[in-house]
N, C-alpha and C positions, 0 to 999 in steps of 0.2 A: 504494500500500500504506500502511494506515494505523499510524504509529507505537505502538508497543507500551508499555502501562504496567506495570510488574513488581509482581505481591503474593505476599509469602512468609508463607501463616501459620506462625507461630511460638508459638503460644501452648500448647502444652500440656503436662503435668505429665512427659509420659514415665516412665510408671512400668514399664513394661517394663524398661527401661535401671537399675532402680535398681540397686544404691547408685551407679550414675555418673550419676544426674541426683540425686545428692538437695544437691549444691548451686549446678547450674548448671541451662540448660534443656536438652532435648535434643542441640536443633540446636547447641550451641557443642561440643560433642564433636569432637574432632580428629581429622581423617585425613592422614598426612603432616603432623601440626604444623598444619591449616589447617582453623577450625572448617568445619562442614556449611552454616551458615547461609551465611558467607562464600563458600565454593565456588559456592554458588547465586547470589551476587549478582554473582560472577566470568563465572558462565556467562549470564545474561540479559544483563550488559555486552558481554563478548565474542561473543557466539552470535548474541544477540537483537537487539543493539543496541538495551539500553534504559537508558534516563540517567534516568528517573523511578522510585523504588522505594517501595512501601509494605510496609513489615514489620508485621504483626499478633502484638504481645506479648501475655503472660498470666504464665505460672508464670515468675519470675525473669529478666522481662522488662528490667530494669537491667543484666544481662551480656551481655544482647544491644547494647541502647544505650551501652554502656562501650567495646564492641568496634569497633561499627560505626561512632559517632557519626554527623555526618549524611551522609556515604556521600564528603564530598570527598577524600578522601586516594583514594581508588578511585576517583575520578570518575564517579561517578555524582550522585541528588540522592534521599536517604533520608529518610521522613518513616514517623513512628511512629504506631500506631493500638490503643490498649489493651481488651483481651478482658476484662472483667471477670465474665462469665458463660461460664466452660469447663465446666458443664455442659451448654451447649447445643452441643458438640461443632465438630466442624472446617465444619459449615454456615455457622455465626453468625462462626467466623475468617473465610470468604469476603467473606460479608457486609460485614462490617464494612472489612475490606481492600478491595473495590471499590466501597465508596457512593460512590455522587458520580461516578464514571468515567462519561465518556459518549462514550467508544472501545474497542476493544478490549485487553484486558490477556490478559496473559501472569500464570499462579499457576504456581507451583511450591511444593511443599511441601519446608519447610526442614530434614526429618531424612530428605532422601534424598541421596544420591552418585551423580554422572553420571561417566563416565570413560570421556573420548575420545568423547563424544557426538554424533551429527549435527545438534545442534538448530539447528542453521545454516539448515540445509535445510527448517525450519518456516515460515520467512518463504516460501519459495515454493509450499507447500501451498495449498489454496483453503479459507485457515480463514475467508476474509470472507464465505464462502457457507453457513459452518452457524451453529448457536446455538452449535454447543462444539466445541469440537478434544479428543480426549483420545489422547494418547501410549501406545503400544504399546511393547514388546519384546519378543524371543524369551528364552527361557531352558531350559537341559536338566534344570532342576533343579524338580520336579514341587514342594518342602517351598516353596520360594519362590512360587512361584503362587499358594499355598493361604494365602500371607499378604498377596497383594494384592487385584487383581480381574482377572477376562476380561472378551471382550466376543465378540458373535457380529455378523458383517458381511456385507452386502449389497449390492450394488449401488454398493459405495465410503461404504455407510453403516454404521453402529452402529445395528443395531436390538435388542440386549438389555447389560444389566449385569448381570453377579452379584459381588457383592464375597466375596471368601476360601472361593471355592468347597470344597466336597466334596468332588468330585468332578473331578478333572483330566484333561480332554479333549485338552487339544493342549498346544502351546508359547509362547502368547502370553500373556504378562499384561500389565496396566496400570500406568502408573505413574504419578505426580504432577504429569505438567506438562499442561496445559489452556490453550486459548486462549480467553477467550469474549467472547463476543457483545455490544454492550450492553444488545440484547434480552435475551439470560439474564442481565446485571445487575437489571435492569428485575423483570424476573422474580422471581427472588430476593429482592428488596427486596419488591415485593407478597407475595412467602410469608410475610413474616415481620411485615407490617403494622400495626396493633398489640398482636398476642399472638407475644413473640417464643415463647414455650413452647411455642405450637402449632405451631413453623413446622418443617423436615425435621433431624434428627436426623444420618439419614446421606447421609454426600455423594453415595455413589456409586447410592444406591438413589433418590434424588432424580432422579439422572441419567438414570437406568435408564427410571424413569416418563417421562418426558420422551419418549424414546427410543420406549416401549411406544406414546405419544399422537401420534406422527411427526413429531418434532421431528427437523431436521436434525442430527445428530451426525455427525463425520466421524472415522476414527481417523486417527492419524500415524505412523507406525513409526521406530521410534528404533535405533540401532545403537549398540554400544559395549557398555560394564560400566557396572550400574547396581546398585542395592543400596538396598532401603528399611533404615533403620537404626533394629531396636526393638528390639534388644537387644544384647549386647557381641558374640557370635559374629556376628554384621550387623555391626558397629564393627571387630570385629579382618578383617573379608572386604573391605569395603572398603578399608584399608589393606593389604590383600593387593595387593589392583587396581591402586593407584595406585602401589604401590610397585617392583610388580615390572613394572610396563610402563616402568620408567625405570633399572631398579637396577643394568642394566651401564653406565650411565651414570652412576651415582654412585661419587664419589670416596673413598675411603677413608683415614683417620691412625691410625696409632696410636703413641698414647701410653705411654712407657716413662716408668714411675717408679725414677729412680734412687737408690733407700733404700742402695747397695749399693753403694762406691766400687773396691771390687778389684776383680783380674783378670776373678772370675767374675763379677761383676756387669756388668761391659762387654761380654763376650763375646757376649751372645745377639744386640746390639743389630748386626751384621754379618749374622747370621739374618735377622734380620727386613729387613733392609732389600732381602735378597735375594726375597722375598714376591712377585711379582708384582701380586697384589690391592691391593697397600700402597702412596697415592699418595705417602705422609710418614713421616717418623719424626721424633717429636718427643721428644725427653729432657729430660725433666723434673728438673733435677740445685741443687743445697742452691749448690755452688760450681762454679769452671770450673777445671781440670789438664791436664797434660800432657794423658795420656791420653785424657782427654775430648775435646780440643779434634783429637788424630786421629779420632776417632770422628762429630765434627761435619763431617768431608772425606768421609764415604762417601756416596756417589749418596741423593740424596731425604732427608737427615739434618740435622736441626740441633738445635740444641740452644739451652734457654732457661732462666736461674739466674734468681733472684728477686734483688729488692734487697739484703734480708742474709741469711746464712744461717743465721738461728735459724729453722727453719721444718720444722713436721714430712709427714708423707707427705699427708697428707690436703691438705695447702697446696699442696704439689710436685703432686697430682695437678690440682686446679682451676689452676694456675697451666700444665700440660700442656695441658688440654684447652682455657683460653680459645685457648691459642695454635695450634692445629690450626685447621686452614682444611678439613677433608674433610668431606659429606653422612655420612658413619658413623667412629665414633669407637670404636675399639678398644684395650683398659687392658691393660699387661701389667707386670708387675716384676722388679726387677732381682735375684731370687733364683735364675734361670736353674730353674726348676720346670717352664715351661712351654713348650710346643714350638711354633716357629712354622707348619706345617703345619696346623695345630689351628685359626686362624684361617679358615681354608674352612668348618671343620665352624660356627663360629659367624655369618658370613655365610648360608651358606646358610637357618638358622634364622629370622634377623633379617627375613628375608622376610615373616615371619609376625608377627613383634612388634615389639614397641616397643623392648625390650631383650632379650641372651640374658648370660645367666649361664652360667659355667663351673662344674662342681660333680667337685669333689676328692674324693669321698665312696663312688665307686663303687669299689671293688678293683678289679672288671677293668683300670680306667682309672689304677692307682695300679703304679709300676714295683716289681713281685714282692711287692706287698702288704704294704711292711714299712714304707713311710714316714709313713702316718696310718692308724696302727691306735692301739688303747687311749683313754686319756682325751682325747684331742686330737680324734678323730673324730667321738668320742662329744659332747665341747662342741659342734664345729661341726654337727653333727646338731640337739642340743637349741637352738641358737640359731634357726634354720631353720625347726623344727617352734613354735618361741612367735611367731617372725614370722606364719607361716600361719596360727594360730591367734589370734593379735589381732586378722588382716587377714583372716579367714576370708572374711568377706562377698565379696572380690574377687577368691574362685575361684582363689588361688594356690596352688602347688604346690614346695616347697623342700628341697630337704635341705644347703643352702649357702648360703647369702649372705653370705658371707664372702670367698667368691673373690675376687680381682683381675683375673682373665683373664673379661674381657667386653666386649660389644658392645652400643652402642644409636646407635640416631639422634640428630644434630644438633637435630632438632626436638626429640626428647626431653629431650636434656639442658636447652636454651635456657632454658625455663619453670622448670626445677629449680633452677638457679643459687643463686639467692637461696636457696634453704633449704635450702643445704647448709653447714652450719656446724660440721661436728668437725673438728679441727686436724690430726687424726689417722687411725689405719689404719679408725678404726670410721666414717669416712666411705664404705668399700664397705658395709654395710648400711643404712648410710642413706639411701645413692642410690636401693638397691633401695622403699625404705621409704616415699621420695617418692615415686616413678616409682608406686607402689600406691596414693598418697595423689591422684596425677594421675591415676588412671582409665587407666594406660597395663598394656600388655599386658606378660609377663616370663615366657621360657620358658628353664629349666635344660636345663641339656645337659652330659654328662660329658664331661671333657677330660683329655687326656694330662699324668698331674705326676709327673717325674722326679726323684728323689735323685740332685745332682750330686756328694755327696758322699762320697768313697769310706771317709772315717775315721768315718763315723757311719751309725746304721742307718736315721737318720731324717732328715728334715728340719728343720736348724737353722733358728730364727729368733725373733727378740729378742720379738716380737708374742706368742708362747704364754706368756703370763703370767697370774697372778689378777690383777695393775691392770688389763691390755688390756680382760680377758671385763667386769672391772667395770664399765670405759670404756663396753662396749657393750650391756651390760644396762642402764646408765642411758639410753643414747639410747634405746634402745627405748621402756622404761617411758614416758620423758616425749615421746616421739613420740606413743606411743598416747593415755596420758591428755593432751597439750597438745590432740591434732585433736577427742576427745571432751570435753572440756570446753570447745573452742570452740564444738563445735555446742549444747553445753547452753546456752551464754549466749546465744546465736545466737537458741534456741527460746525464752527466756526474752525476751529483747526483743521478736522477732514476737508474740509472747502479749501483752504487754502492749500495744504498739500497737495489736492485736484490741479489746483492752479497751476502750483510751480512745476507736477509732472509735467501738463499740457502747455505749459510753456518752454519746458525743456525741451519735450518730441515738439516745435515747432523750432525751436531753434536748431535741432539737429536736423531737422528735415529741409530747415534756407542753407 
């Protein structure tokens, strides 16, 4: 059996996915924290066994090389091949990915998700026997067929292509992974000889013909969850996949910030620790006391104080969360508002997202309706609605981000770290505010918030201030105008470098 050479094209603009490609490439999009490109280089090493990789860049081709470098940290050996004409479509990526091979390679296209794949079982197919191998799957979902392609079979052959059918016949589509031939390098290479503009446009219809002139084609049938990824509802499905084929196997912390050194602020943290779901409980606390230091003796509890204790919630909270060791990471405070039972209802969610928000806002979910009613709701309302409305593009939906009581993944947070900079409470909308700025998914969810307070009819707390709201209307503001005026300078540089090539090739051309 002939060793396998791996090419991932990578080159294209992904404008389906926009605004989540408009400043990386497709393929670096994350599923479970781990871009798409990556995945695929994981799966050709482990699956394929293949330690030679060519990646085919184009549209922001240096985030892919930033990530990857040359493939030694993954063991493999990565070598780059730059697309400099994506107009001539994912044909000319092939191309250019398999000059010069004079064995068989292994393509996979780099904005797909395999999960739990049998591509193991490729190496003992009889792909030495045709000009092309192309990968099968089943699916019960007719909308997903009709954005790949089928194929019709015979005799153990592929004798037709249609890419992104009409009309949906059965339950198999195609997907990206191909083995070929050196003959169909061979081949490929004379299509495109010297007029690359005349040469095949589309991959699969190139194929097709082949197929039509009875060229051996063989399919392969793939098992597992698979997902082409061209757009966010593709992006948030696939991390559906991977997440929930492992997720009673992830660990869970959650994080109590303790802003709140009485009785009732200690209380809840015996709640929670009685959680079953909850692998930790980490207290995020200013100093250490009595008290506290019983509280750090209950099953799965400790607690963690910073070096001095000038430090406000926002510090106490990143100082909580480096210190959690769980796969999902759950925020709750020490105002005793929040019920631990409630913690289910936002697991279960997380399934589905990157982050889940708690949202205070709903009556049904507010005990007898009296603790955020009037101008307090009505803030946290309008804060919610100018968030969605800055970040409109990224199909959010809020009436809270304010809350404390939330969940997101490990992954999520990791890459956030760094740009979370308020010292303060207005560091929960902020998270939210990156996590949007990261192309990561955030689904609200109303949760139980109780007044423990029998001498008031509301919810005390030092936070409902005009310096707080001001604190967080400034973040916003300069959230939104810092990311759009980075891109404006961003586009102002690209432009000019336009410039000075196309001034150079006219001066080389007088």
């Amino acid at each position: 059996m002939p060793q396998l050479v791996g090419v991932i094209p990578a080159a294209g603009r992904g404008v389906r996915a926009y605004p989540y490609t408009t400043t990386i490439p497709k393929c670096m999009l994350e599923v479970d924290g781990v871009p798409l490109v990556r995945r695929n280089v994981e799966l050709m090493r482990d699956q394929l066994d293949i330690r030679d990789i060519r990646i085919v860049t184009g549209h922001r081709g240096d985030v892919i090389r930033d990530h990857l470098g040359d493939g030694a940290r993954l063991g493999v050996r990565i070598t780059y091949v730059e697309n400099r004409r994506l107009d001539l479509e994912l044909p000319y990526s092939v191309f250019l990915g398999t000059r010069g091979i004079t064995t068989h390679c292994c393509v996979i296209l780099a904005d797909e998700c395999y999960v739990d794949s049998n591509h193991r079982d490729l190496l003992a197919s009889p792909f030495e026997t045709a000009l092309v191998t192309c990968a099968f799957i089943e699916t019960d979902n007719p909308k997903h067929i009709r954005k790949n392609y089928v194929g019709s079979f015979a005799d153990g052959r592929v004798i037709a292509l249609e890419e992104k059918p009409r009309v949906v016949r059965g339950n198999l589509m195609g997907t990206g992974t191909y083995v070929l031939h050196p003959d169909l390098v061979a081949r490929l290479g004379e299509a495109y000889g010297d007029d690359a503009a005349a040469a095949p446009r589309d991959w699969t219809s190139w194929l097709g013909a082949l197929c039509r002139d009875g060229a051996v084609v063989r399919p392969f049938f793939l098992r597992g969850g698979y997902v082409n990824v061209n757009s966010r509802d593709d992006l948030n499905y696939a991390n559906y996949l991977v997440r929930d084929r492992t997720f009673a196997a992830r660990t869970v912390s959650l994080v109590y910030v303790l802003d709140d050194e009485s009785a009732p602020g200690l209380r809840p943290i015996a709640r929670y620790a009685g959680e079953q779901k909850l692998a930790e409980i980490v207290v995020a606390a200013r100093r250490l006391f009595p008290a506290l230091e019983d509280i750090g003796r209950l099953p799965k509890t400790r607690v963690v104080v910073p070096s001095h204790t000038d430090v406000e919630a926002g510090q106490l909270l990143r100082l909580g969360l480096d210190a959690a060791q769980g796969d999902i990471l759950v925020v709750a405070h020490s105002d005793d508002t929040f019920v631990p039972h409630d913690v289910d209802k936002l697991l279960v969610y997380l399934r589905d997202a990157d982050m889940v928000v708690g949202s205070r806002t709903t009556r049904q979910m507010i005990e007898q309706g009296t603790n955020m009613r009037g101008l307090v709701r009505l803030v946290h309302i309008v804060l919610a609605k100018l968030v969605e409305l800055l970040w409109w593009r990224f199909d959010c939906r809020f009436t809270d981000v304010c809350c404390v009581f939330r969940a997101f993944w490990r992954s999520t947070y990791v890459p956030l770290r760094t740009k979370l900079t308020a010292p303060g409470v207005e560091i929960f909308p902020e998270l939210v505010i990156e996590a949007l700025r990261a192309r990561k998914r955030i689904i609200e969810v109303p949760v139980n918030y109780y007044n423990r307070d029998i001498e008031s009819p509301y919810v005390r707390s030092p936070y409902q201030s005009p310096a707080v709201l001001g604190r967080i209307l400034a973040l916003i503001v300069r959230k939104r105008l810092g990311s759009g005026l980075g891109r404006w300078i961003a586009a102002r540089r690209a432009a000019a470098r336009r410039d000075r090539r196309s001034g150079a090739a006219s001066h080389r051309s007088s």
